[in-house]
N, C-alpha and C positions, 0 to 999 in steps of 0.2 A: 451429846455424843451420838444419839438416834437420829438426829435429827442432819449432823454431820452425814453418816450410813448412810440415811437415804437421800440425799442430796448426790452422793457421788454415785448409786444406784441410778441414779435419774440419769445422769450424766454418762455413765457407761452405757445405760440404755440408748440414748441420743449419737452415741458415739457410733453405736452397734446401727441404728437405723441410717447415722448418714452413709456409714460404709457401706451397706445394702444397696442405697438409693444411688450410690458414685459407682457402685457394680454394674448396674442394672441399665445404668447409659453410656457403659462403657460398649463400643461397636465391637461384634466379635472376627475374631480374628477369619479373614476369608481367602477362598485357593488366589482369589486377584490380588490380592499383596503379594505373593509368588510368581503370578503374573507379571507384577510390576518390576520387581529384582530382575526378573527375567530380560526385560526390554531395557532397563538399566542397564547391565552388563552388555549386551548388546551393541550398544550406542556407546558407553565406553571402549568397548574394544574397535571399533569401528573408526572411534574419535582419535586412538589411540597411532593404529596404522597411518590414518591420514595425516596424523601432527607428524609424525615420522616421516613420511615421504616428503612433507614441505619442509621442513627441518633441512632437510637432504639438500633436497635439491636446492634451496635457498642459499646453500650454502656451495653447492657446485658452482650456481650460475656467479653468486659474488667472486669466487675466484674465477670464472671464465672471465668475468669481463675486467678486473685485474690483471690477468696473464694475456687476456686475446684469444684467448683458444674453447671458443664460445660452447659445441657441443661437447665436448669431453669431459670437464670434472661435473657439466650440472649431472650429465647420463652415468658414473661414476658415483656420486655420491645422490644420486637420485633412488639408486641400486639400495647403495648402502643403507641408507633413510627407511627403505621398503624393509630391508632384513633386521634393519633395528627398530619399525614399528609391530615385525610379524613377532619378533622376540618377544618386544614387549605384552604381545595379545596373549601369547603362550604362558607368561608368568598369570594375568590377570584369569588366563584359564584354569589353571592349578592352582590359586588361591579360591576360587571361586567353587573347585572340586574338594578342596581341603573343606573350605564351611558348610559345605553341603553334605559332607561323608561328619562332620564333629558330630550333629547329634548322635549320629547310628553306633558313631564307635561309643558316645558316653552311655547310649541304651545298653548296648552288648558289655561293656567291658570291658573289650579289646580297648586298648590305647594303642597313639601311632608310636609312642617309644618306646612298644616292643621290638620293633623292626628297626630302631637306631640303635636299642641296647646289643641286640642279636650282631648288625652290622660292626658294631665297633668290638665286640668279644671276638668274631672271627678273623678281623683287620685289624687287631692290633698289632703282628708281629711285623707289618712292612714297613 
């Protein structure tokens, strides 16, 4: 039975050393990882507006050259493509403001569905 004891003593010990030793080379967290999200999002929203304009306009010129009326739906739906890739940058902005503001609301306390609860108590009667 002692001898059981300290066997798993040993072993808790070992256990407690490799978790130190797997801490200790672990890289610590630096502002360039912040950096890096940063350029990420960037290039996403970037990548985002331009799929949208080809999208568009890809889609104007196959009906211009369809119908024959070569500048009008590409410059038409060229537009459009441009308004549906600025939309899209807009949402990936607000998500990206949502994960940025989560920690500070989890520090403070404040939750964002305060401001849903609040909204939906005074807009329930319409």
């Amino acid at each position: 039975m002692a001898k059981n004891r300290q066997r798993q003593a040993s072993l808790d010990d070992l256990g407690a050393r490799i978790a130190a030793a797997r801490d200790a080379q672990q890289p610590a967290p630096s502002a360039r990882a912040g950096a890096l999200r940063g350029w990420e999002l960037a290039f996403r929203m970037v990548i985002e507006l331009v799929v949208g304009i080809a999208i568009g306009s890809a889609m104007g010129y196959g009906l211009d050259t369809l119908l024959g009326t070569l500048p009008a739906f590409l410059i038409v739906f060229g537009l459009l493509g441009f308004a549906a890739g600025v939309r899209v940058m807009m949402r990936s902005a607000e998500e990206a403001q949502r994960r940025l503001m989560a920690p500070e609301t989890r520090q403070t306390g404040a939750g964002a569905s305060d401001g849903k609860e609040r909204g939906k108590s005074h807009g329930g009667g319409r």
